[in-house]
Every structure is written in structure tokens, then in C-alpha cells.
C-alpha positions, 0 to 999 in steps of 0.5 A: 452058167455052168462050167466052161469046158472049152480051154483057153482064151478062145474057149472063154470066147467062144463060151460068151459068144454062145452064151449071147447067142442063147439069150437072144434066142430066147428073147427071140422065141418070147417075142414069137409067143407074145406076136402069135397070140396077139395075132390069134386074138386080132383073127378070134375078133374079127366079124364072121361074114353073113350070107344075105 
């Protein structure tokens, strides 16, 4: 991590706070990846129906 620019305790706070939020965020959005391709996928095998 970079330089904490907020002071004081609640800056530090605030800064881990931050700092959690973020990873979650990230971890979030790789989650999101990782479902949309499996969902594109499941949808590229399913059989096309066949006019009789």
C-alpha cells in the first residue's frame, strides 16, 4: 500500500477500512468473471432446437 494521507487514529481507521473494502471489491469482480464465463459456456452447449 501507498502513503496513508489521512491523519490521526481515525485516518488509520479509515484507511484499513478502505483498504478491506477494495480487496473485497476485487475479489468481488473475479468472482463475477469466473460465473459470466461459466454461464457462457453452459448457454455455447446447450442443443439448438430443430424445426420438424
Amino acid at each position: 500500500m501507498g502513503r496513508n494521507y489521512l491523519a490521526g487514529q481515525q485516518g488509520d481507521a479509515l484507511n484499513a477500512i478502505l483498504a478491506a473494502a477494495g480487496s473485497n471489491f476485487s475479489l468481488l469482480l473475479r468472482w463475477l468473471k469466473d460465473f459470466l464465463s461459466l454461464l457462457i459456456a453452459l448457454l455455447q452447449l446447450r442443443p439448438k432446437s430443430v424445426a420438424t
